[in-house]
C-alpha positions as CSV (number, residue, x, y, z in Angstrom):
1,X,-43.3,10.0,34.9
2,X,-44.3,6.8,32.9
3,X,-44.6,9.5,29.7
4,X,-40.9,10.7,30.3
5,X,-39.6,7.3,30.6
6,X,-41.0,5.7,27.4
7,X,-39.7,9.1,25.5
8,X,-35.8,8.5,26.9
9,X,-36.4,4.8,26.0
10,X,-37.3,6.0,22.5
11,X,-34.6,8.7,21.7
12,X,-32.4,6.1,23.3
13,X,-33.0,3.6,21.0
14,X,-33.3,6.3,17.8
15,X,-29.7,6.9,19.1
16,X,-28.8,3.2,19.2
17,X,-30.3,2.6,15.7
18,X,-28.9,5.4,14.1
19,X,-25.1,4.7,15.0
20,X,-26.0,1.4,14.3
21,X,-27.1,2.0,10.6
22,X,-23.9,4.4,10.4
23,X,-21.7,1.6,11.5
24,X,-23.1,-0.6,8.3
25,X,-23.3,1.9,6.2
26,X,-19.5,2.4,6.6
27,X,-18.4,-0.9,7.0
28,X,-20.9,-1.8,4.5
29,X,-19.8,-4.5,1.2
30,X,-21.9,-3.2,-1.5
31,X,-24.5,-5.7,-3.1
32,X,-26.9,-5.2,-5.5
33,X,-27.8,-5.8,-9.6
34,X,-25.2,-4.6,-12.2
35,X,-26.2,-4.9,-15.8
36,X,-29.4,-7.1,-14.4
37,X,-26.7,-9.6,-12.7
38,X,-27.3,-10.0,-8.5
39,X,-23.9,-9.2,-7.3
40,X,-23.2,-11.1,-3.8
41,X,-23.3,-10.3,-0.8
42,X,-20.3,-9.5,1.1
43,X,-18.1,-10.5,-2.3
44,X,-17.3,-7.1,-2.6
45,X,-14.8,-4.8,-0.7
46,X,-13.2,-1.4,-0.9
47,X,-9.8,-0.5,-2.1
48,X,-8.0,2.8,-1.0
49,X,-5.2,2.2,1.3
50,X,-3.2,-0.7,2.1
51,X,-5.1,-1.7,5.3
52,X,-7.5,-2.4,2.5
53,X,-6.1,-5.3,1.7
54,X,-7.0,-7.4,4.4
55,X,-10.2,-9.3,2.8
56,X,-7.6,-10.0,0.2
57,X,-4.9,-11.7,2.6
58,X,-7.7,-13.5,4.2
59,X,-8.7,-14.8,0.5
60,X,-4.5,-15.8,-0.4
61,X,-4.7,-17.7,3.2
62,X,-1.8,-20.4,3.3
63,X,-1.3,-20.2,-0.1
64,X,2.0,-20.4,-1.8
65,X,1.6,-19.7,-5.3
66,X,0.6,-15.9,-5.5
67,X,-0.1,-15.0,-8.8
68,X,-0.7,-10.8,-9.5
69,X,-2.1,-10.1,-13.1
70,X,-2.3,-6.8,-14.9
71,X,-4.5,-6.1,-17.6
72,X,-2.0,-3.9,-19.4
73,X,2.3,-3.8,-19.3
74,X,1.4,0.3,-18.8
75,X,-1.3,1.2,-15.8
76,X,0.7,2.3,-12.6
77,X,-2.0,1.1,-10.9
78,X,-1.6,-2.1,-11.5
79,X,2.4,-1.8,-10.4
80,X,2.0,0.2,-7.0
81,X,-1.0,-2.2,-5.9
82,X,1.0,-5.6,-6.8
83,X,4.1,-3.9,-4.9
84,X,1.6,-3.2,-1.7
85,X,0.1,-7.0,-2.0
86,X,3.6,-8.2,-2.1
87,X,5.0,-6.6,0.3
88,X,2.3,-7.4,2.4
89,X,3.3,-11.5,1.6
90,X,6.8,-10.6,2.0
91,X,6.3,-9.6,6.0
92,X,3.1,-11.1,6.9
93,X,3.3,-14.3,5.3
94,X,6.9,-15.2,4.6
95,X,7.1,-15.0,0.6
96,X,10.8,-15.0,-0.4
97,X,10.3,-14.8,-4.6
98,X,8.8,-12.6,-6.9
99,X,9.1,-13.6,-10.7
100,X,8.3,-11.6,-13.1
101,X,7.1,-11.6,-16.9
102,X,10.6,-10.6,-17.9
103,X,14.0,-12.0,-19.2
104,X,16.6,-13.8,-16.7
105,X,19.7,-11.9,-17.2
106,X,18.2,-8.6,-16.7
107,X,15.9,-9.2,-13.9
108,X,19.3,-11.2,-12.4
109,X,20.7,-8.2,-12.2
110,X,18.2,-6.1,-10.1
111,X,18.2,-9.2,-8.0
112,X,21.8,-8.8,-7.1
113,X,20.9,-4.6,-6.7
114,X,17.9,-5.9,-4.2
115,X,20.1,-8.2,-2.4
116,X,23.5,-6.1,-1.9
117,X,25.6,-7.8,-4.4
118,X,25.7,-4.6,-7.2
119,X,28.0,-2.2,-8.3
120,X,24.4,-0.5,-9.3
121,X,24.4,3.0,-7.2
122,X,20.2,3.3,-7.1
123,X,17.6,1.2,-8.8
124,X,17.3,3.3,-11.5
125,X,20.4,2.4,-12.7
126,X,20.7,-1.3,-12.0
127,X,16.8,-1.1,-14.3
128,X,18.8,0.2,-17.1
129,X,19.8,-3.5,-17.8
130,X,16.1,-4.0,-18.9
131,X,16.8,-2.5,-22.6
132,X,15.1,-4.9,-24.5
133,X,11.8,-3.1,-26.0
134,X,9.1,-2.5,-24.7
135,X,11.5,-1.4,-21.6
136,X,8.8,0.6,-19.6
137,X,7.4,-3.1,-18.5
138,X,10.2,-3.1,-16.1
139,X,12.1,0.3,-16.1
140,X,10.0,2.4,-14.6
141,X,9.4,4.6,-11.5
142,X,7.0,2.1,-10.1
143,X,9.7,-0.9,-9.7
144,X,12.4,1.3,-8.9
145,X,10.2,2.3,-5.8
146,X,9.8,-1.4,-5.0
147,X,13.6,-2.6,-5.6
148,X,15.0,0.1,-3.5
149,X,11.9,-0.9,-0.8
150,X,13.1,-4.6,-1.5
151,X,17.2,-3.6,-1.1
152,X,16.4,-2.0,2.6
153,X,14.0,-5.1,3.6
154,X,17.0,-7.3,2.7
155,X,19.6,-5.5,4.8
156,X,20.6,-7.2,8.0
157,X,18.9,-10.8,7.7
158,X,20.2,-13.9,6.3
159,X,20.8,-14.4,2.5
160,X,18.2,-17.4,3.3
161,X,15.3,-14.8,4.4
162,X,15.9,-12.4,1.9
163,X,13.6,-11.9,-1.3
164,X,14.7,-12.2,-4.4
165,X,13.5,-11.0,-8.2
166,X,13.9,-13.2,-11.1
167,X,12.7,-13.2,-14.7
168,X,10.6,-16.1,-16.7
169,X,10.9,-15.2,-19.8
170,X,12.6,-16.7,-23.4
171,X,13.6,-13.8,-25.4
172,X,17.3,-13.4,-23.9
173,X,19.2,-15.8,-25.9
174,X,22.2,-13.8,-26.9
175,X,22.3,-12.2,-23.2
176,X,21.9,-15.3,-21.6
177,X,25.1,-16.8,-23.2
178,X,27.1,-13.7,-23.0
179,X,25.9,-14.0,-18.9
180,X,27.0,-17.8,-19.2
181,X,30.4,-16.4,-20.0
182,X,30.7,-13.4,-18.3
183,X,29.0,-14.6,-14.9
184,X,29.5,-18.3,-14.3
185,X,33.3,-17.7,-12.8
186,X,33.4,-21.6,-12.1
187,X,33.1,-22.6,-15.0
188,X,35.3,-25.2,-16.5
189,X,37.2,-24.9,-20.2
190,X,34.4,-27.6,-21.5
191,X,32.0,-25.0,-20.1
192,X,33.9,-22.1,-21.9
193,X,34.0,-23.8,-25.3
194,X,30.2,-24.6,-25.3
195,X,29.5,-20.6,-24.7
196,X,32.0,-19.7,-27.4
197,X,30.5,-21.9,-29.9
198,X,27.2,-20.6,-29.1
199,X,28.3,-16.8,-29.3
200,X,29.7,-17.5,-33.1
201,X,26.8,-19.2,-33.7
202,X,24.0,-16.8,-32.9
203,X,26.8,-13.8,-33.9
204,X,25.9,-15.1,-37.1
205,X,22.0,-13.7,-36.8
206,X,21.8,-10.2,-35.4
207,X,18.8,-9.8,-33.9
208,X,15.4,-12.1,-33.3
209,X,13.3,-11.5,-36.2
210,X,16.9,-12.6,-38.4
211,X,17.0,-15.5,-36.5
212,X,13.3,-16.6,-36.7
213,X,13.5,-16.5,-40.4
214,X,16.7,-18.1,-40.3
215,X,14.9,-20.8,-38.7
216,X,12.9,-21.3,-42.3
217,X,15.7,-21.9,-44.0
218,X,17.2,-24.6,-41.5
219,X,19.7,-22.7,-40.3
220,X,19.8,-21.9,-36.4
221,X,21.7,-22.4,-33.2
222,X,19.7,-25.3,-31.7
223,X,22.4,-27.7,-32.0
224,X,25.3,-25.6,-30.2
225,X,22.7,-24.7,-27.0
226,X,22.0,-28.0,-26.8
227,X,25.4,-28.3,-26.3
228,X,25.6,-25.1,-23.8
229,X,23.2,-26.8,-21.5
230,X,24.5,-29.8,-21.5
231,X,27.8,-28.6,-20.2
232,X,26.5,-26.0,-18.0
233,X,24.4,-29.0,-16.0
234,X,27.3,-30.9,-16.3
235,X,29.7,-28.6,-14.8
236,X,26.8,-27.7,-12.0
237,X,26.6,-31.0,-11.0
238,X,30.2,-31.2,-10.0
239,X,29.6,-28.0,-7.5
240,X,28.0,-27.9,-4.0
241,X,24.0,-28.0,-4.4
242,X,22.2,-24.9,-3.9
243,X,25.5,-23.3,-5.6
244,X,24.2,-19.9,-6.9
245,X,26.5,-19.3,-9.6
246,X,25.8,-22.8,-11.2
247,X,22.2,-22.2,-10.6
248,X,22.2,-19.1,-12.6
249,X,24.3,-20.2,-15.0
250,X,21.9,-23.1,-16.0
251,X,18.8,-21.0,-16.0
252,X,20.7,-18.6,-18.6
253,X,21.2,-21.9,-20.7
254,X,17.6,-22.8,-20.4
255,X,16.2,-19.3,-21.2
256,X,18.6,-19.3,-24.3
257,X,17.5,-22.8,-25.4
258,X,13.9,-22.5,-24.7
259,X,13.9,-19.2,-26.9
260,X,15.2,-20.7,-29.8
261,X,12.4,-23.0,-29.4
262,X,10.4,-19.9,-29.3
263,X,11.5,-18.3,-32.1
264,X,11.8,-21.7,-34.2
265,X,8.3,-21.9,-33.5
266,X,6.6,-18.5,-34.3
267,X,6.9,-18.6,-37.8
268,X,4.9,-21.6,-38.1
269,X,2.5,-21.1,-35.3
270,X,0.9,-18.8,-32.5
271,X,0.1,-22.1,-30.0
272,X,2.8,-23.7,-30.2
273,X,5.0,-20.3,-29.7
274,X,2.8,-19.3,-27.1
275,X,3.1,-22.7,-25.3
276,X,6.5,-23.1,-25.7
277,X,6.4,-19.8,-23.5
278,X,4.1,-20.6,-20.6
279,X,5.7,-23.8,-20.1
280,X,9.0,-22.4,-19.9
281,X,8.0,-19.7,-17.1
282,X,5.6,-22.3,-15.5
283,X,9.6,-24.6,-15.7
284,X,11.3,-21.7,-14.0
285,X,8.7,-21.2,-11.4
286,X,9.3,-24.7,-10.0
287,X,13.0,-24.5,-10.3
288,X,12.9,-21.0,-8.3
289,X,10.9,-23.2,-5.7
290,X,13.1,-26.0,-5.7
291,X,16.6,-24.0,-5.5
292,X,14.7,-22.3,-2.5
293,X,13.8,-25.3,-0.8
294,X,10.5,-27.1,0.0
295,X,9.0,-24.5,2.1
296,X,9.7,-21.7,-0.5
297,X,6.3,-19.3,-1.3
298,X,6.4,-17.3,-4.2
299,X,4.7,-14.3,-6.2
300,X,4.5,-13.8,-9.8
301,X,3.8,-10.7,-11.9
302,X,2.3,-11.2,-15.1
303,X,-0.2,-9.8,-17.5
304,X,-3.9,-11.6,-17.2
305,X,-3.7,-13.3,-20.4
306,X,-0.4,-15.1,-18.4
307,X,-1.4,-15.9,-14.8
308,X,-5.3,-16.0,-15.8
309,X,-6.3,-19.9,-16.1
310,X,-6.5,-20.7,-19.8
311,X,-9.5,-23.3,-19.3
312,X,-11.8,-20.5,-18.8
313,X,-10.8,-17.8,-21.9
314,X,-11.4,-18.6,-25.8
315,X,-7.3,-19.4,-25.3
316,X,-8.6,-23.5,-24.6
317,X,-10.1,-24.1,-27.5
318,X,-7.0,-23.2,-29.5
319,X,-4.6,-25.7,-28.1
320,X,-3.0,-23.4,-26.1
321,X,-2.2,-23.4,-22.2
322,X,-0.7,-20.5,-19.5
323,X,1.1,-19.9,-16.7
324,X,-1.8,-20.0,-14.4
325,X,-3.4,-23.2,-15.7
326,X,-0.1,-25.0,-15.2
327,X,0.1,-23.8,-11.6
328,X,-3.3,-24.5,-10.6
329,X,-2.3,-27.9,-12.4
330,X,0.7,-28.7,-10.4
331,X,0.8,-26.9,-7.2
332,X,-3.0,-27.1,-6.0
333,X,-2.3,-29.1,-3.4
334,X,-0.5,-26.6,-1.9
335,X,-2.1,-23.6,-2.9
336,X,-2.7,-21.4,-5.4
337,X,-4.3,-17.9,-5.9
338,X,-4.4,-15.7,-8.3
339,X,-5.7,-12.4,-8.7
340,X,-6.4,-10.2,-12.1
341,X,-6.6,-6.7,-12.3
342,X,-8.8,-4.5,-14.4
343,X,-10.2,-0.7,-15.2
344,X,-12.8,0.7,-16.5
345,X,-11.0,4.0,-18.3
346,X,-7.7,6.5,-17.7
347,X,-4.6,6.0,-19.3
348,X,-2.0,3.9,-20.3
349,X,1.5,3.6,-21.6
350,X,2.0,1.8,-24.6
351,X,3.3,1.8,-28.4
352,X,0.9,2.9,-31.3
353,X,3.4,0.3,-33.7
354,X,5.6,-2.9,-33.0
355,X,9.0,-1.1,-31.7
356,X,7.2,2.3,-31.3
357,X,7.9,5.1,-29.1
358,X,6.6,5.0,-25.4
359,X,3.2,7.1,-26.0
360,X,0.6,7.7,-23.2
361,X,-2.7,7.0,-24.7
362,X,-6.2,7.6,-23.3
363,X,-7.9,4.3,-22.3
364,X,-11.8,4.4,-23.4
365,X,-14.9,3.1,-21.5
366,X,-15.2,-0.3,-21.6
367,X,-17.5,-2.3,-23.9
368,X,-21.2,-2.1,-22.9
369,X,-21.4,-6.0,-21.1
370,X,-18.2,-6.3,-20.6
371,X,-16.6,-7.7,-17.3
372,X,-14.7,-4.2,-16.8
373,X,-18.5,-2.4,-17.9
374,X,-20.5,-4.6,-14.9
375,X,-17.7,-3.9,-12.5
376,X,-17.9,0.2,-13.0
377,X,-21.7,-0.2,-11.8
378,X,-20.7,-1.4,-8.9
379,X,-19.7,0.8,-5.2
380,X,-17.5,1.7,-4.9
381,X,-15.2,2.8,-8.0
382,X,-11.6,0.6,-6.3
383,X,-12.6,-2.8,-5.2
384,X,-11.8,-5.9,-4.4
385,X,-14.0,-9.0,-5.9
386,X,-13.6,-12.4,-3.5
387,X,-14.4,-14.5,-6.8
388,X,-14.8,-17.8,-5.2
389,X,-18.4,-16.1,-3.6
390,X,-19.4,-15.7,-7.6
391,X,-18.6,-19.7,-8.9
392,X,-22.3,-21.2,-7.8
393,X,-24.5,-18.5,-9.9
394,X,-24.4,-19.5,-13.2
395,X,-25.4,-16.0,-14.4
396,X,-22.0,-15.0,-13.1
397,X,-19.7,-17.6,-14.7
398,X,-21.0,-16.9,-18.1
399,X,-18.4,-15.5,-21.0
400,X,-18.0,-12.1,-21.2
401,X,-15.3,-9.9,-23.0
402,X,-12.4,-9.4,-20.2
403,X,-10.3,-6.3,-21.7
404,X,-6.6,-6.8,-22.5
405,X,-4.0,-4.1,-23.3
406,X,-0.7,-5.0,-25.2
407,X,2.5,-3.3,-25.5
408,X,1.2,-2.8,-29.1
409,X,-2.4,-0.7,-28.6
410,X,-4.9,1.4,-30.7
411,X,-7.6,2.8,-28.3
412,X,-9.5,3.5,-31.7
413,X,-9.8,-0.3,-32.6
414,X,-10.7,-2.1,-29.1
415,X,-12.9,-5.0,-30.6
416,X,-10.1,-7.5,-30.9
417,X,-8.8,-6.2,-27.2
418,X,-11.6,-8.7,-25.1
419,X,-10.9,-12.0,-24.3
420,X,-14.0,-14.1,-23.5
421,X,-13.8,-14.7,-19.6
422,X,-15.7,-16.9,-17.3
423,X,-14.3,-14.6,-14.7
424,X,-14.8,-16.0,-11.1
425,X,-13.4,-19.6,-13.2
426,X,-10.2,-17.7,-14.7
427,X,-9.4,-15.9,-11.0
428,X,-10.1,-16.1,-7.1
429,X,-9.9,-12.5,-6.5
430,X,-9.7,-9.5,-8.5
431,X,-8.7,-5.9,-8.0
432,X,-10.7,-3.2,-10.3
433,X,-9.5,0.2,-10.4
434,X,-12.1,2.4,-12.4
435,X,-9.8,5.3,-13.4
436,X,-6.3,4.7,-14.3
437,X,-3.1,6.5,-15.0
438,X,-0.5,5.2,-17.2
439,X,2.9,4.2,-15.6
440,X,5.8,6.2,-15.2
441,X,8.7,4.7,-17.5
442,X,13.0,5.4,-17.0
443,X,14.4,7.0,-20.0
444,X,16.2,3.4,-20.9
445,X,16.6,3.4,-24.7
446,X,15.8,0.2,-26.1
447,X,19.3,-1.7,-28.0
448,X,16.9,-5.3,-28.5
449,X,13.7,-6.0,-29.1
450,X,11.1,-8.8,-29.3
451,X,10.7,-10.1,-32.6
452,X,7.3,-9.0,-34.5
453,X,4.8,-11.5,-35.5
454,X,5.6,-13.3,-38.4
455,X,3.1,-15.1,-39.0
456,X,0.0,-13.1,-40.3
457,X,-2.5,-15.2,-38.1
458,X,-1.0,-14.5,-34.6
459,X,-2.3,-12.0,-31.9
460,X,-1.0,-13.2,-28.5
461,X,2.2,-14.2,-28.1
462,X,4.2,-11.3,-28.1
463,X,1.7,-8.4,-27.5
464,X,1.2,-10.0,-23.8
């Protein structure tokens, strides 16, 4: 009897201990050595469906600065898993802005689209205002999905709860006074003149790279958008606050002025370009907050070498700054996350020359020590790194390359393609996908482009 007893209590407790060790084992956050490095415990989580990203929204907390990286403009990815995250914000936590690495007149456009206000029939076609090359960045399948999710989200709640997509970038100078003129319906003849001086004035240089060596000769258009602000601000201030029209209309004077500074400055020097830049998107990120009003949260999309802090990649040492250090900078108080993205191998869409045609190249294993090489070793192949665990083990907030894609990419000369990246430092989370497939662009022929790099010594500013 005693015998019998004892052998239930044991298969019993075999029982018990098996579906106990099945329980961790499935809920388990792998842990372990990668590349000789002791990984920590419970920093790592999987990533396959959206109910995966829970350790994330834990991570973002009350946080109201939400900044999604992507280690290339071409990994689809990257795009479907920043759309999930956001909408994610968007219902669970209130987020009413996403900004986006791209210029203001174009992006204002799919925001109209997203909130009701279009002629646009489909997304697709309200994306076909994003013609400046590279135009996969934006039109593609990926955001079409996410504007049309965005445009049926919107429908039946108040223009005040609805989300809307803006653009941070400076390259839209000619768009963003044809916009002034074309858009701002309020404006006043003062208003009118300013926008048609500006028009002859940059009529005079036909595309960026003309302007940016007009710019050596001490020609330019500095003067008359000067001007164009000044009366655009002028004329706002004489409207309702909170006015959308004037609000838009001042942001297209900005973008146009803060790209002539851009272009002024890239023939003389990569920093100072490059700067000139992240301060302007950092500028538009606070006046997005503030035309939203205090409580306003906000994501932004932008590559890595954008949103990842500057402080901790060889970018500091040069003198030059980024999106995510500025926000950090400013807005800590009321919080700021940001996560970057990475792969280890798959595919990508990019150009194999400046102005190129969309190619889909192969992406090749990481560099041996590498950020993206240490992650691959670790289970499982799609995770998500809570960073913050990392930032007390030295061995884990050393330099290491950190790989970067451009619109511009030769998969046969990577070297110059790793930043050096104290990587829990740069980001609080990451998402690694190990295999990758490249994006799926809209066939949106290209009428603008960026301007190439003039000056021999630059690498960044416009690849990113």
């Amino acid at each position: 009897m005693k015998k019998a007893l004892h052998l239930k209590i044991y298969i019993l407790l075999f029982y018990v201990l098996v579906g106990c060790s099945g329980d961790k084992e499935e809920n388990a956050q792998p842990t372990g050595t990668a590349n000789g490095l002791n990984i920590p415990e419970n920093s790592i989580s999987k990533l396959e469906t959206e109910a995966d990203l829970d350790p994330l929204l834990n991570q973002i907390g009350n946080a109201r600065y939400v900044l999604l990286g992507e280690a290339s403009h071409g990994t689809s990815e990257f795009y479907t898993w920043r759309a999930a995250i956001s909408k994610r914000l968007i219902q669970e936590k209130g987020f009413t802005i996403i900004a986006v690495e791209g210029d203001w007149p174009a992006a204002y456009q799919l925001n109209q689209y997203i909130r009701g206000n279009s002629a646009a029939g489909s997304a697709a076609e309200a994306l076909r205002k994003f013609n400046r090359w590279p135009t996969w960045m934006w039109a593609n399948q990926e955001i079409a999905n996410l504007a049309t999710w965005l445009r049926t989200h919107n429908q039946n709640i108040s223009a005040a709860q609805q989300v809307g997509f803006y653009g941070l970038d400076v390259y839209s100078m000619w768009e963003s006074v044809d916009a002034i003129m074309n858009e701002f319906t309020e404006a006043d003849e003062a208003t009118r003149q300013a926008a048609r001086s500006a028009q002859a004035c940059l009529a005079g240089h036909a595309e960026e790279q003309v302007y940016a060596q007009a710019t050596l000769r001490g020609d330019g258009c500095r003067t008359a958008l000067e001007q164009l602000l000044a009366a655009v601000q002028n004329r706002a201030a004489q409207l309702p606050a909170g006015h959308e029209g004037a609000f838009n209309a001042v942001q297209n004077a900005m973008a146009a002025l803060s790209g002539e500074n851009y272009y002024r400055n890239m023939v003389f020097s990569d920093t100072e370009s490059w700067n000139v830049r992240d301060k302007h998107m950092a500028s538009t990120i606070n006046r997005l907050i503030e035309h939203q009003g205090a409580n306003a949260k906000i994501i932004v999309w932008e590559h890595n070498t954008h949103v990842g802090d500057a402080r901790f990649t060889d970018m500091a040492p040069s003198g030059m700054v980024n999106v995510g250090q500025l926000v950090r900078e400013q807005h800590a108080n009321l919080g700021v996350h940001i996560v970057g993205f990475g792969t280890y191998t798959g595919s990508v869409i990019a150009a194999n020359n400046w102005g190129g045609a969309i190619t889909s190249m192969s992406v090749p294993k990481s560099q041996a020590g590498s950020w993206e090489a240490i992650l691959h070793e670790i289970a499982p192949p799609n995770k998500i790194i809570n960073l913050k665990a990392w930032r007390n083990i030295p061995e884990l907030t050393q330099n290491r390359g950190h790989r970067a894609i451009g619109v511009q990419y030769s998969p046969a000369n990577e070297a110059g393609n790793y930043v050096p990246t104290n990587l829990p430092e740069r980001y609080d989370s990451f998402i690694f996908i190990d295999q990758t497939k490249a994006l799926q662009p809209l066939n949106v022929p290209a009428t603008r482009q960026k301007a190439p790099d003039l000056n021999p010594g630059m690498q960044r500013s416009n690849n990113f």
